[in-house]
C-alpha positions in Angstrom: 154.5 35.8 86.8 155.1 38.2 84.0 156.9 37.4 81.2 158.4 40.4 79.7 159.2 40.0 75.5 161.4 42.3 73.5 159.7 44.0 70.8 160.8 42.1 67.9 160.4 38.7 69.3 157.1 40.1 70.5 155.9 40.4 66.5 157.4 37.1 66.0 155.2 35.1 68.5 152.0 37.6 68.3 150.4 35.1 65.9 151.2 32.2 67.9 149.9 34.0 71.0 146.9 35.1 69.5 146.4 31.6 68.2 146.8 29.9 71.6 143.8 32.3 72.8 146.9 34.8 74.7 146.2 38.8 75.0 149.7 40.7 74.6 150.3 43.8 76.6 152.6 47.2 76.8 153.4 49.2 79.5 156.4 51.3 80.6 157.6 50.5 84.3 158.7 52.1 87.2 162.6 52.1 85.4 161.1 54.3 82.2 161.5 50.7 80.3 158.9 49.7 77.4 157.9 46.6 78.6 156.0 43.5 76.9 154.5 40.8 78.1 151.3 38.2 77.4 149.9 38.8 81.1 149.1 42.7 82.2 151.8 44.0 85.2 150.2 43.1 88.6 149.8 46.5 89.7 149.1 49.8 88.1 151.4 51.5 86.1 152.1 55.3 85.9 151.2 55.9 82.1 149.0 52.7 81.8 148.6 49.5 79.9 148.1 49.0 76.0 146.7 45.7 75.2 147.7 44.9 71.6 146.2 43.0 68.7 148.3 40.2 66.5 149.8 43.7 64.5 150.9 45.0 67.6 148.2 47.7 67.1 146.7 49.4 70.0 143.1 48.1 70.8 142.5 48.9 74.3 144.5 51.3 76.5 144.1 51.7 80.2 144.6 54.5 82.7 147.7 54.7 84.5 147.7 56.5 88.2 146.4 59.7 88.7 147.3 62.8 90.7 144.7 64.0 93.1 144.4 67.0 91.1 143.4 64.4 87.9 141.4 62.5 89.9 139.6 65.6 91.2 139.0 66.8 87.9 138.1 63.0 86.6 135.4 62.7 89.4 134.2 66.2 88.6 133.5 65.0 84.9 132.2 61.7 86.1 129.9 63.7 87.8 129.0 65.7 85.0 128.1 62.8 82.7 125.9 61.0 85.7 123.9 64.2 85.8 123.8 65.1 82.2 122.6 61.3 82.0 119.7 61.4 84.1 118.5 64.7 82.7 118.2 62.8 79.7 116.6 60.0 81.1 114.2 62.8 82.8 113.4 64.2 79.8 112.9 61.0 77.7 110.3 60.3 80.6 108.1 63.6 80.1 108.2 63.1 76.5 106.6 59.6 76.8 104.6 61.3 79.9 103.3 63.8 77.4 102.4 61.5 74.6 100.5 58.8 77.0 98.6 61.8 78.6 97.5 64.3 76.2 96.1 64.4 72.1 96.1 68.0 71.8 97.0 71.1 73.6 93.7 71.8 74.5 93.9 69.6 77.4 96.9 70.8 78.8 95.4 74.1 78.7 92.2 72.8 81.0 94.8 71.0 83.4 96.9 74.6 83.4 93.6 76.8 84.3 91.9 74.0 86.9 96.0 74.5 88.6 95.6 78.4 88.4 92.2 78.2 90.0 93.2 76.4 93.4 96.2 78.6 93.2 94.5 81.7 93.0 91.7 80.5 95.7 94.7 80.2 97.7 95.5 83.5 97.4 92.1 85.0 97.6 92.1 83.3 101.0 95.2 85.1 102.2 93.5 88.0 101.0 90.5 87.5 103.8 93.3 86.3 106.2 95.0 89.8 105.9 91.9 91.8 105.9 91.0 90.3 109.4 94.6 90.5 111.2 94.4 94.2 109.7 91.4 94.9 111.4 92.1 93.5 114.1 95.8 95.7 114.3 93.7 98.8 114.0 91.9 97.7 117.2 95.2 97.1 118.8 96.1 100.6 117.5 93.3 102.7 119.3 94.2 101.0 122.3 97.5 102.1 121.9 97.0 105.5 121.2 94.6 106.0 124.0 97.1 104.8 126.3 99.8 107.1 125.1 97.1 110.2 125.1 96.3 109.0 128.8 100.1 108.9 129.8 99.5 105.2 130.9 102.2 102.0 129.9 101.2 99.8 127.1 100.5 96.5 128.6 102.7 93.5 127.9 99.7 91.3 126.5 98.9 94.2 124.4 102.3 94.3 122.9 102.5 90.9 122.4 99.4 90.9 120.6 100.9 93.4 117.7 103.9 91.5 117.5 102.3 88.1 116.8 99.7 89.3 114.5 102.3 91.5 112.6 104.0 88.2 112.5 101.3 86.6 110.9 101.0 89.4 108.0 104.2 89.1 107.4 104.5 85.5 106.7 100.9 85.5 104.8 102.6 88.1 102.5 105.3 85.8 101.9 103.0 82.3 100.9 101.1 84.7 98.6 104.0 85.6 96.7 105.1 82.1 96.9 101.6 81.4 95.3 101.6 84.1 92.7 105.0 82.4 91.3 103.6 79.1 91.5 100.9 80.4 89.2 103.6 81.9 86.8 105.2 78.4 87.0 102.3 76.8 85.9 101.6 79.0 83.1 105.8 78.4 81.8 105.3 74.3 82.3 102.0 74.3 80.6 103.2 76.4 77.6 106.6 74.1 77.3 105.0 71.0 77.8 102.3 72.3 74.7 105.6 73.5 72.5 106.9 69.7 73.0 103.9 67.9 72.1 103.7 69.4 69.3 107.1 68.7 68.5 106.2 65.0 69.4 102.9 64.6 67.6 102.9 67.5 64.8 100.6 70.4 64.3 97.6 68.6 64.4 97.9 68.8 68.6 97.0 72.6 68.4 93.0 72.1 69.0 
């Protein structure tokens, strides 16, 4: 049960509470009244709670209730701070990644080009890939055209057999330019991760 204090007889007894172990509180109730009391109101107030010290000095203030558009905005910048923590925490990780894996540039530069290498077999791969399904278009192609010259119908098979390899161009077109930016990706994390372990280590890295 609360027991609400006036002000003054709050500063008289403040040393006495704060002697007998007691935490002194403010808060303004649902009236607009300053209230004080040695045991916080049992539910949440509109403007909050200030727990005071044995000068009646603010050392502790808590939140009072919040519209939905605060609590939008409050979740928003809890948010925020969750992600802006784990970036950190991300980037403390690389930086101890960096130092436990590498001595000097050099070797990210070896890791960078063996990368680029599978990368670029990958695309030299697609390469053949397109040469054949080209090929084997311009075969579909003649048929075609003989067809038309002869005034005959192009078969269904026929015209499923463009369509599916066409298909297959298409999406081999796409993976090598997926590849290509995987290389360029590879080439912007290997010269940042160099740039910070130099920064972590000192110019001596750059061998």
């Amino acid at each position: 049960m609360f027991r609400p204090l006036s002000l003054i007889v709050l500063l008289l007894t403040t040393p006495l509470a704060a002697q007998a172990g007691e935490r002194l509180y403010k808060w303004v109730d649902e009236n607009g009244k300053l209230q004080y009391s040695d045991k916080p109101p049992m539910q949440q107030t509109q403007k909050g709670v200030s727990e005071l010290n044995k000068q009646g000095l603010t050392i502790r203030q808590t939140e009072g209730l919040l519209t939905p558009e605060q609590r939008i905005a409050r979740e928003a910048e809890l948010a925020k701070q969750r992600e802006e923590a784990k970036t950190a925490l991300d980037a403390r990780r690389r930086d101890k990644a960096l130092i436990n894996s590498f001595t000097k540039t050099s070797e990210i530069d070896a890791i960078r080009d063996r990368n680029i290498e599978q990368l670029a077999a990958g695309i030299q791969s697609d390469q053949q890939r397109i040469e054949a399904i080209n090929k084997r278009l311009a075969v579909y192609q003649r048929q075609v055209d003989k067809l038309t010259l002869a005034k005959r119908p192009i078969s269904d098979d026929l015209k499923a057999n463009i369509a599916e390899r066409t298909g297959e161009l298409a999406k081999i077109n796409e993976h090598m330019q997926q590849q290509q930016q995987n290389i360029e990706q590879v080439r912007a994390r290997a010269e940042a991760d160099k740039k910070r372990l130099i920064e972590l280590r000192g110019d001596s890295v750059q061998r």
